[in-house]
N, CA, C and O atoms as a Maestro MAE file, in Angstrom:
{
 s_m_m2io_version
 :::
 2.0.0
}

f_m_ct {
 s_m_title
 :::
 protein
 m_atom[264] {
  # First column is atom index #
  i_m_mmod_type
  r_m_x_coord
  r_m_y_coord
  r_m_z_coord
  i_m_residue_number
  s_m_chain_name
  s_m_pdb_residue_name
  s_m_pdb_atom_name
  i_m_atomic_number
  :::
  1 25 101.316 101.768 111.436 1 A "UNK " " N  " 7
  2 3 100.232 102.540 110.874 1 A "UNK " " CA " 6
  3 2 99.107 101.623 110.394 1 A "UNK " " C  " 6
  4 15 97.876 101.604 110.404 1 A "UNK " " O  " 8
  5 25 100.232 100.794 109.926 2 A "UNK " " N  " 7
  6 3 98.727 99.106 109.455 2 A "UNK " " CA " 6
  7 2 97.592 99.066 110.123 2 A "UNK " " C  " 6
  8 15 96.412 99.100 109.772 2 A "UNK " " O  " 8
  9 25 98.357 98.955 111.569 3 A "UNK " " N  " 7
  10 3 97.476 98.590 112.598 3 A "UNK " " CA " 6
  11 2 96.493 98.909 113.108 3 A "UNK " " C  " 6
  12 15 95.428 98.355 113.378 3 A "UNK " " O  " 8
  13 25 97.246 100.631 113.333 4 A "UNK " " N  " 7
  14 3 96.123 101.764 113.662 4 A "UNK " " CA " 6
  15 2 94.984 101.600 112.738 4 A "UNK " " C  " 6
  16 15 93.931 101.205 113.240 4 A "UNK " " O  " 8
  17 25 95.015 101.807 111.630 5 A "UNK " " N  " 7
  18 3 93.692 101.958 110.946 5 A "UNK " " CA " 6
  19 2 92.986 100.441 111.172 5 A "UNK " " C  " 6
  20 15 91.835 100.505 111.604 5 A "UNK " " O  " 8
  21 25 93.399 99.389 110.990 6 A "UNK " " N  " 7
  22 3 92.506 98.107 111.136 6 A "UNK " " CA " 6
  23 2 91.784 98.038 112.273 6 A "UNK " " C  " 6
  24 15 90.735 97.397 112.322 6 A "UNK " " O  " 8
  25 25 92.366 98.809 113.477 7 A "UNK " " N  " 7
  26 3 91.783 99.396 114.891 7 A "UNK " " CA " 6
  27 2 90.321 100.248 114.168 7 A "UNK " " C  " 6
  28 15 89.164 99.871 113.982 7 A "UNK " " O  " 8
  29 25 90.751 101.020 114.005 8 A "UNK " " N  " 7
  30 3 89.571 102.365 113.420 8 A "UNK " " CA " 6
  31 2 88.764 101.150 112.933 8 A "UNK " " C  " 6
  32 15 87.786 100.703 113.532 8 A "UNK " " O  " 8
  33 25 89.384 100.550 111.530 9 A "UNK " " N  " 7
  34 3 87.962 100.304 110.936 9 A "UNK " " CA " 6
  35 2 87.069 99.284 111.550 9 A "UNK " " C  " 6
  36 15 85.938 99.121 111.093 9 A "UNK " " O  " 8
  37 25 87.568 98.490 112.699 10 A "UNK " " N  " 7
  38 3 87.208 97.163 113.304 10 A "UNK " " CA " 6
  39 2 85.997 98.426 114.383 10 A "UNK " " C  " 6
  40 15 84.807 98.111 114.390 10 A "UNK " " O  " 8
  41 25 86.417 99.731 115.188 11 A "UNK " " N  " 7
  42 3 85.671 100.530 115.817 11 A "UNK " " CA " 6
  43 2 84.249 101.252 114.893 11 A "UNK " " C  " 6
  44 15 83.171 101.411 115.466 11 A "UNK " " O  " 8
  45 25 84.412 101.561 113.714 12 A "UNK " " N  " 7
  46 3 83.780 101.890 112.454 12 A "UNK " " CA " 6
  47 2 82.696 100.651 112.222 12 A "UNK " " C  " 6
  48 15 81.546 101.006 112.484 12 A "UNK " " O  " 8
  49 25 82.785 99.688 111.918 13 A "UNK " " N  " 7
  50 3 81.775 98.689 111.737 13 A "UNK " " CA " 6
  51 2 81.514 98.525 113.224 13 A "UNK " " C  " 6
  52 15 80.332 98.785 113.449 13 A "UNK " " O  " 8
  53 25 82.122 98.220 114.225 14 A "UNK " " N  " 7
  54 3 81.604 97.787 115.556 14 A "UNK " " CA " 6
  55 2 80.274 98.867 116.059 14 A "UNK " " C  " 6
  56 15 79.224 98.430 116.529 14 A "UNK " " O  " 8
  57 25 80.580 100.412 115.841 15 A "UNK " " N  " 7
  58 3 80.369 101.223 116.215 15 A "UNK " " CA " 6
  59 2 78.393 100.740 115.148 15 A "UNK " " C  " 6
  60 15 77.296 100.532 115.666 15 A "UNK " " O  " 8
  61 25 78.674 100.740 114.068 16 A "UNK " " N  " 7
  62 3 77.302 99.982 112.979 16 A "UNK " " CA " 6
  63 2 76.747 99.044 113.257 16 A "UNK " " C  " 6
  64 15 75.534 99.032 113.046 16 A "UNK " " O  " 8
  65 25 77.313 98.005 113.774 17 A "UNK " " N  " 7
  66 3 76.914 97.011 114.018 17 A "UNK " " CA " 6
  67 2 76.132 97.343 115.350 17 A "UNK " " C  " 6
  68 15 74.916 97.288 115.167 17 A "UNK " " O  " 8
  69 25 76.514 97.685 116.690 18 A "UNK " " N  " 7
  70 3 75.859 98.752 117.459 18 A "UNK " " CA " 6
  71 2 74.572 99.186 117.139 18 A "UNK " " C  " 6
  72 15 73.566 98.643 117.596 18 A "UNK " " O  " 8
  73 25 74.553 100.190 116.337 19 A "UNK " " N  " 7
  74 3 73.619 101.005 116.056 19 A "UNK " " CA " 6
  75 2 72.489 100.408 115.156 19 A "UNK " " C  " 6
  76 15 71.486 101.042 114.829 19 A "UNK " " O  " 8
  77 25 72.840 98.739 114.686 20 A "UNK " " N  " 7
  78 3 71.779 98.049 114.191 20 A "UNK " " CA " 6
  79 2 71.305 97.505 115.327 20 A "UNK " " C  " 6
  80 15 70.096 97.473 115.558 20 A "UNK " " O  " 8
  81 25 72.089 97.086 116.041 21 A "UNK " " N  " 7
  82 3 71.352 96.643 117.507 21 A "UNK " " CA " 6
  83 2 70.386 97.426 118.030 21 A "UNK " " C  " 6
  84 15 69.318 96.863 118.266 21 A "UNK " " O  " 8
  85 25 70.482 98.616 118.281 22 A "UNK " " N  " 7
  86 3 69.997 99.179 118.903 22 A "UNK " " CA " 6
  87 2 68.575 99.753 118.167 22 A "UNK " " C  " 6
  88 15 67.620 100.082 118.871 22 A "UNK " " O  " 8
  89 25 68.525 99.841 116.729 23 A "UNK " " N  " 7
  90 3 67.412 100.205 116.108 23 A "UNK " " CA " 6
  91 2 66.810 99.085 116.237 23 A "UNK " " C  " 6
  92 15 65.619 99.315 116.028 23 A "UNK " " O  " 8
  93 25 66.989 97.816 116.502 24 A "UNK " " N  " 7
  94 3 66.023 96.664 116.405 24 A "UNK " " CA " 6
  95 2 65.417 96.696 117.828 24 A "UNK " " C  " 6
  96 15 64.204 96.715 118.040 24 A "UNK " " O  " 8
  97 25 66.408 96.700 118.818 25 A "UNK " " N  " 7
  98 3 65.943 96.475 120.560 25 A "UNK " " CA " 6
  99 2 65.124 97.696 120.840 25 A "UNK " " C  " 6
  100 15 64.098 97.421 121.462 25 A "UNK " " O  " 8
  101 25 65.270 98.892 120.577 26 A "UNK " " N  " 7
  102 3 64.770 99.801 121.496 26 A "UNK " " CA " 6
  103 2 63.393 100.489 120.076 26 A "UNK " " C  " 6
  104 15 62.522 101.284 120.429 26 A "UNK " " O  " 8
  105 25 63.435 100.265 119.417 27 A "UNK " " N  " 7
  106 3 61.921 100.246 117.860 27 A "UNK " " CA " 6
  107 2 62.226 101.729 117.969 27 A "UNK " " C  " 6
  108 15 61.154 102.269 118.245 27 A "UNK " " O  " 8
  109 25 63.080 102.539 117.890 28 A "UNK " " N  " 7
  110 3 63.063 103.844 117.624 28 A "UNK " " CA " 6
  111 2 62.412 104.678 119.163 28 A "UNK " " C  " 6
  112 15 61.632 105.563 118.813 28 A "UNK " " O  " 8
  113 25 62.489 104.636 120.047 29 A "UNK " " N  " 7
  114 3 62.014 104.813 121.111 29 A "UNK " " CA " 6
  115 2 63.488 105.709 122.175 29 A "UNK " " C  " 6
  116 15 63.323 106.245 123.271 29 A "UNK " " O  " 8
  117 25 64.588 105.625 121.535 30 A "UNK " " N  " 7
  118 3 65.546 106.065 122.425 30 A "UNK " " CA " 6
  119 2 66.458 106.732 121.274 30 A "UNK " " C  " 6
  120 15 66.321 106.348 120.113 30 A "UNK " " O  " 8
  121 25 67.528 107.882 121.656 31 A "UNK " " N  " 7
  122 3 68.458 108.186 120.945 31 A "UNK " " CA " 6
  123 2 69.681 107.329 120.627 31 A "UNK " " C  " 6
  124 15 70.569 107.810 119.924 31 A "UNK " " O  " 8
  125 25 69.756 106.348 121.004 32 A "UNK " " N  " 7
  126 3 70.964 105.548 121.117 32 A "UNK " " CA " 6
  127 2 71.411 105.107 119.446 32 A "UNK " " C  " 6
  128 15 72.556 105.220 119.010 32 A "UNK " " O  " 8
  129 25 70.360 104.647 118.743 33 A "UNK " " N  " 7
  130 3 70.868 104.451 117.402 33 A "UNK " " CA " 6
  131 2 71.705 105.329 117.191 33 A "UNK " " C  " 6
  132 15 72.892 105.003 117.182 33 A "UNK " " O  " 8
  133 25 71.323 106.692 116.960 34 A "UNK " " N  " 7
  134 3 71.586 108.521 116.382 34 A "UNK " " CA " 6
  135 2 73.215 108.444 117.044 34 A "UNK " " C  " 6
  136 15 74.289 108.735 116.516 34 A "UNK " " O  " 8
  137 25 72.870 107.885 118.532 35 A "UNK " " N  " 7
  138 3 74.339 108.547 119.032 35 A "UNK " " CA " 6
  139 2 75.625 107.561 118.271 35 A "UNK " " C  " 6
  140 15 76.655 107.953 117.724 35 A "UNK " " O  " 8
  141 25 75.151 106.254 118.463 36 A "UNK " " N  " 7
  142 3 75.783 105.495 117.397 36 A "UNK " " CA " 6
  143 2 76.334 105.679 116.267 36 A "UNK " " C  " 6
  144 15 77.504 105.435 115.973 36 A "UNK " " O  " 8
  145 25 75.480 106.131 115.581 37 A "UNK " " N  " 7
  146 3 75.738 106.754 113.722 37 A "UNK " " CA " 6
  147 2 76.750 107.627 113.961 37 A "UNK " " C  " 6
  148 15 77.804 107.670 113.327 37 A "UNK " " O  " 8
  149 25 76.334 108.556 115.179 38 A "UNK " " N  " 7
  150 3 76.986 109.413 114.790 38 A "UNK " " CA " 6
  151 2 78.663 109.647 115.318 38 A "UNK " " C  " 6
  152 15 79.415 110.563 114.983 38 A "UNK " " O  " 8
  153 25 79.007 108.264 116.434 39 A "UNK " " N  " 7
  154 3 79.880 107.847 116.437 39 A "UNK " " CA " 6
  155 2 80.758 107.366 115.411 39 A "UNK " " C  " 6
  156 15 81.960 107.621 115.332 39 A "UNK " " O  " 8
  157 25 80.066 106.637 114.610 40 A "UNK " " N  " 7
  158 3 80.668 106.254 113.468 40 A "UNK " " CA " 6
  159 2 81.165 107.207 112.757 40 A "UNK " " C  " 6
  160 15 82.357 107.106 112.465 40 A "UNK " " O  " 8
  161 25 80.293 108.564 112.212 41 A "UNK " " N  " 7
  162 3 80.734 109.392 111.208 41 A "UNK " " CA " 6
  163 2 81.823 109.690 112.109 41 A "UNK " " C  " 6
  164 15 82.922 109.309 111.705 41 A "UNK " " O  " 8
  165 25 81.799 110.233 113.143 42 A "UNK " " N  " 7
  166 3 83.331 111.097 113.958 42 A "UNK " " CA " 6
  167 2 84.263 110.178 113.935 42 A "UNK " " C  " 6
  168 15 85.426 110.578 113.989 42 A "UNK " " O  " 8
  169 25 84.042 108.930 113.862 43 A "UNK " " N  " 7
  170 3 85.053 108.055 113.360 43 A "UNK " " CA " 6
  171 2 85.979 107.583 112.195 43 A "UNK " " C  " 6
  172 15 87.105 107.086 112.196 43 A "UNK " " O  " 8
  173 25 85.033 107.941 111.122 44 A "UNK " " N  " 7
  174 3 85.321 107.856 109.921 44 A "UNK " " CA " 6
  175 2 86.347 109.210 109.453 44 A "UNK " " C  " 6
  176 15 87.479 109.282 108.975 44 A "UNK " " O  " 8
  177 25 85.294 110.230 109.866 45 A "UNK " " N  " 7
  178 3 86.222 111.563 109.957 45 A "UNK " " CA " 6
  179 2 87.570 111.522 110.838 45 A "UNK " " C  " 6
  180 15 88.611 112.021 110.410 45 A "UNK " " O  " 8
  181 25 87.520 111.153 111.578 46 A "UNK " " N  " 7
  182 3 89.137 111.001 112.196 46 A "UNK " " CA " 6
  183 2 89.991 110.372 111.678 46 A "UNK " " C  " 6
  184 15 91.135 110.804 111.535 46 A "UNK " " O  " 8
  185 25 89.512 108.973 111.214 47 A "UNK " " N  " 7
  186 3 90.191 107.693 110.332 47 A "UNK " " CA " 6
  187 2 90.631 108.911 109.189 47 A "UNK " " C  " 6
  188 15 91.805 109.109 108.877 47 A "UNK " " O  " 8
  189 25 89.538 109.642 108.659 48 A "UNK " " N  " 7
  190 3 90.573 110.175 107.005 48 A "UNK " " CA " 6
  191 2 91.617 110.981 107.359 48 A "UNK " " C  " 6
  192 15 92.788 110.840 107.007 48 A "UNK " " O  " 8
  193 25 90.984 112.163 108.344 49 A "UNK " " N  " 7
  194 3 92.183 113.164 109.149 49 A "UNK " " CA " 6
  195 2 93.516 112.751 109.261 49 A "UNK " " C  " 6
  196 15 94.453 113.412 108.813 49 A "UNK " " O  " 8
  197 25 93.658 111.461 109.964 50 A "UNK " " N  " 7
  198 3 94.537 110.619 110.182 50 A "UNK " " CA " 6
  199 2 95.620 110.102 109.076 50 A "UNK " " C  " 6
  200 15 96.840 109.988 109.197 50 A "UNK " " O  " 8
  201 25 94.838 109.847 108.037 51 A "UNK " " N  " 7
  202 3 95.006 109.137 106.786 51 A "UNK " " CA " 6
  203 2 96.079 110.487 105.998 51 A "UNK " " C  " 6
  204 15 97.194 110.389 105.486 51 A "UNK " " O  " 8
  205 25 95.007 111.920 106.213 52 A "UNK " " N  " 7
  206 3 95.944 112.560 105.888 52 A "UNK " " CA " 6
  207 2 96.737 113.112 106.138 52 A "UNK " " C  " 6
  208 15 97.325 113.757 105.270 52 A "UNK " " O  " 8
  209 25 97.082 113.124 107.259 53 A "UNK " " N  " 7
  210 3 98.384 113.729 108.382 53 A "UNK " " CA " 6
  211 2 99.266 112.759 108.269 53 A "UNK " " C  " 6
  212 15 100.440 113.033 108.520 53 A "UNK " " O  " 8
  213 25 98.866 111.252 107.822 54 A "UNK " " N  " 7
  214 3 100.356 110.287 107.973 54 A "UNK " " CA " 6
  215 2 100.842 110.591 106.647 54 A "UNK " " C  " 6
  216 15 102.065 110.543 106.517 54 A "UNK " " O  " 8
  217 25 100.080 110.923 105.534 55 A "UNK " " N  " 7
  218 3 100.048 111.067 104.401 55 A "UNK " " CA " 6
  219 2 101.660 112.867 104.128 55 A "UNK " " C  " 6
  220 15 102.745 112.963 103.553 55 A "UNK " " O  " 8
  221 25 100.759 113.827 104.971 56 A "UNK " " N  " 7
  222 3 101.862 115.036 104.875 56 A "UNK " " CA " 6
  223 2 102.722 114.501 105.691 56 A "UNK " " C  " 6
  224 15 103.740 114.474 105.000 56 A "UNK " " O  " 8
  225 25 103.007 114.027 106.773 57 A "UNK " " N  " 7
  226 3 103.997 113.524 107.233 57 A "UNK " " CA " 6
  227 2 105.208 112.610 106.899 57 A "UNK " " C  " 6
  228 15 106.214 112.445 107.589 57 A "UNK " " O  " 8
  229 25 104.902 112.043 105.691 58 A "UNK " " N  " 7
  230 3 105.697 111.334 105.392 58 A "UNK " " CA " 6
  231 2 105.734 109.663 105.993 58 A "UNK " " C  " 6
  232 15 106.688 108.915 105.779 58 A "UNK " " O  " 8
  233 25 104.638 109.309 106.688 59 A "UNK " " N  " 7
  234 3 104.585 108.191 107.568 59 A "UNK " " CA " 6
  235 2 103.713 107.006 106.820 59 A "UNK " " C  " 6
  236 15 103.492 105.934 107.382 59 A "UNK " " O  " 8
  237 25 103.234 107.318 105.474 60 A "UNK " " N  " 7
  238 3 102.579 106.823 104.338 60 A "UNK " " CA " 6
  239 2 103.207 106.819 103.084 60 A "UNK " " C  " 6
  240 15 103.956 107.771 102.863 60 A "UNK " " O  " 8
  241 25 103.074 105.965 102.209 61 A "UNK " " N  " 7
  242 3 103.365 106.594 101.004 61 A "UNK " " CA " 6
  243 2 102.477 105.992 99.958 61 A "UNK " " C  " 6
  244 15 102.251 104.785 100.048 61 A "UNK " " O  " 8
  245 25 101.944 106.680 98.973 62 A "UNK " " N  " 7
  246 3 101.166 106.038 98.133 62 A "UNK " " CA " 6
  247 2 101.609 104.824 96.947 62 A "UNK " " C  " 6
  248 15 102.471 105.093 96.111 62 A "UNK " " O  " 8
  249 25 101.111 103.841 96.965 63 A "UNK " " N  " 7
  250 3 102.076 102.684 96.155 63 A "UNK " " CA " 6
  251 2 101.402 102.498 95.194 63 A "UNK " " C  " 6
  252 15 101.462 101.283 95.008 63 A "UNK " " O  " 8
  253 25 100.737 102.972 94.390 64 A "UNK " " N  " 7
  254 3 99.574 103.184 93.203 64 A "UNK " " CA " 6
  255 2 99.276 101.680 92.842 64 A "UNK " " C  " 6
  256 15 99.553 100.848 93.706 64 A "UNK " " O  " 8
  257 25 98.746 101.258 91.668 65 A "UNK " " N  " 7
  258 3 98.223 100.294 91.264 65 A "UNK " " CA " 6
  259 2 99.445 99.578 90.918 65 A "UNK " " C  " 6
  260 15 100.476 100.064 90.452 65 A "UNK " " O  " 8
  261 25 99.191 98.323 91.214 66 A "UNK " " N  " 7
  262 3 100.757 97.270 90.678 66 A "UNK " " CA " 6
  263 2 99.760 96.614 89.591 66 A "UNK " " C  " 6
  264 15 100.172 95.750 88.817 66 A "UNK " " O  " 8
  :::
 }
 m_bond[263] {
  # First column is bond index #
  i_m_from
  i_m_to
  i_m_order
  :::
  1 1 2 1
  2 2 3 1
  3 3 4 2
  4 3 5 1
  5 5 6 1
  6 6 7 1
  7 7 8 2
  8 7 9 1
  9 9 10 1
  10 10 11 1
  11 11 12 2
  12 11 13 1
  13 13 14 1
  14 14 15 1
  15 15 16 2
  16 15 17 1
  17 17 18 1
  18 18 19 1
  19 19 20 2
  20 19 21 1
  21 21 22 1
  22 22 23 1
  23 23 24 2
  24 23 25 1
  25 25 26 1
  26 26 27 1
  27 27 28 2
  28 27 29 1
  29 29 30 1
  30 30 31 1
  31 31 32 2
  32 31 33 1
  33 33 34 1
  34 34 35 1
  35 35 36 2
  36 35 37 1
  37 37 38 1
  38 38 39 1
  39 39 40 2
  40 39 41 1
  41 41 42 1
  42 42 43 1
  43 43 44 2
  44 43 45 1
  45 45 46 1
  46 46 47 1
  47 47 48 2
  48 47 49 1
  49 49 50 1
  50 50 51 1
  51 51 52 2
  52 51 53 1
  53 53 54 1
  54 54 55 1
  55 55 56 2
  56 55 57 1
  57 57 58 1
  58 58 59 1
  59 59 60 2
  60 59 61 1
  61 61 62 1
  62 62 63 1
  63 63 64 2
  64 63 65 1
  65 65 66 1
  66 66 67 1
  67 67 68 2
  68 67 69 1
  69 69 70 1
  70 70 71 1
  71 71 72 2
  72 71 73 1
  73 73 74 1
  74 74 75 1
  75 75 76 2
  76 75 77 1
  77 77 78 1
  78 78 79 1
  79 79 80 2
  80 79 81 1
  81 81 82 1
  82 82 83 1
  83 83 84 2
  84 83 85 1
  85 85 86 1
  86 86 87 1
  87 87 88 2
  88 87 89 1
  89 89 90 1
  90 90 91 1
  91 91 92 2
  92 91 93 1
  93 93 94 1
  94 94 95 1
  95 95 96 2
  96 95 97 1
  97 97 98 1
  98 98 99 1
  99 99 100 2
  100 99 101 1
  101 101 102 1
  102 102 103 1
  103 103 104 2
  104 103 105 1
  105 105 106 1
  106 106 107 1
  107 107 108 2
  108 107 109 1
  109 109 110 1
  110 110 111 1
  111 111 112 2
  112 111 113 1
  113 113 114 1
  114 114 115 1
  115 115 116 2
  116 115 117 1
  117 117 118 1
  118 118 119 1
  119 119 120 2
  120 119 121 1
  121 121 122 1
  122 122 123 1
  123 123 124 2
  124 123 125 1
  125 125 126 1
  126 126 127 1
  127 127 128 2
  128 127 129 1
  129 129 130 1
  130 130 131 1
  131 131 132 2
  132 131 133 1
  133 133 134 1
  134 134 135 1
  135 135 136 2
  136 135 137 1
  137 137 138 1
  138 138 139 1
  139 139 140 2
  140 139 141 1
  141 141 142 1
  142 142 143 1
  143 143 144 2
  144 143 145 1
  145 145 146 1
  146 146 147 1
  147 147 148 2
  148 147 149 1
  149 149 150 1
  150 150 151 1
  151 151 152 2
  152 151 153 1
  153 153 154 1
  154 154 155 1
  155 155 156 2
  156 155 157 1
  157 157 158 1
  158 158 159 1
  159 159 160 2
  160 159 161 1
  161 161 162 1
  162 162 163 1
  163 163 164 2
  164 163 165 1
  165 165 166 1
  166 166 167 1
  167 167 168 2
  168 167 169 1
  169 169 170 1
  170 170 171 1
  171 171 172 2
  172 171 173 1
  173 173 174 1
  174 174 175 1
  175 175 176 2
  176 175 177 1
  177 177 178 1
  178 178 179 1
  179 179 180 2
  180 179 181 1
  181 181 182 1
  182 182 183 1
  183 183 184 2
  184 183 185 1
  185 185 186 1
  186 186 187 1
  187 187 188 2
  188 187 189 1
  189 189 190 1
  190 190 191 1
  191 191 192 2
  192 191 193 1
  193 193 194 1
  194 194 195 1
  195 195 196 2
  196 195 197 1
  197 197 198 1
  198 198 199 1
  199 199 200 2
  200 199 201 1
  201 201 202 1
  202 202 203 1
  203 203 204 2
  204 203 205 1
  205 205 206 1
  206 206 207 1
  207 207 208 2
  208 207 209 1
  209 209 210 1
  210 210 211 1
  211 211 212 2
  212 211 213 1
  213 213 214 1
  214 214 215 1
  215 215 216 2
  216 215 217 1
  217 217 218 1
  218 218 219 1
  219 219 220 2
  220 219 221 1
  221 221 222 1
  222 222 223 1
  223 223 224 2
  224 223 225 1
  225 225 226 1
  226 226 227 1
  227 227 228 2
  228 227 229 1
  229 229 230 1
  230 230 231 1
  231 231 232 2
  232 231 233 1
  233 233 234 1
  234 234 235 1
  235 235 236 2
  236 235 237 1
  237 237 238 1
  238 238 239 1
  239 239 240 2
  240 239 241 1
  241 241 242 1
  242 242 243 1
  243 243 244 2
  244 243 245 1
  245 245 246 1
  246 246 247 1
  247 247 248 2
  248 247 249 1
  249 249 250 1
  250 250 251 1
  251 251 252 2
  252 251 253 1
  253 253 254 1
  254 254 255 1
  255 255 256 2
  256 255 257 1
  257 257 258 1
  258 258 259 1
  259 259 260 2
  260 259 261 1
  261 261 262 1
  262 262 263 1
  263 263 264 2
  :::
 }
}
């Protein structure tokens, strides 16, 4: 499960990092930033979805503050 999410979040910044590219190369002239961003949010949203389905599942467990 470690893994999976370090996947997501490495796709999550990649997906930003992207979409800074693209606001610098193309000066606002193309949708590509937008589609970017908005990759990210559907990403982020899946990452929590995720977060909470391993969570009812039992495939998580919360280890509070040590």
């Amino acid at each position: 499960m470690k893994i999976l999410v370090a996947i997501a979040f490495f796709l999550i910044i990649g997906s930003l990092v992207s979409a800074l590219f693209f606001l610098m190369k193309d000066k606002g002239k193309s949708n590509r930033t937008v589609q970017a961003l908005a990759l990210r949010v559907g990403l982020s949203v899946m990452l929590f979805i995720l977060i909470l389905v391993s969570y009812k599942l039992g495939w998580i467990e919360p280890t509070g503050i040590r």
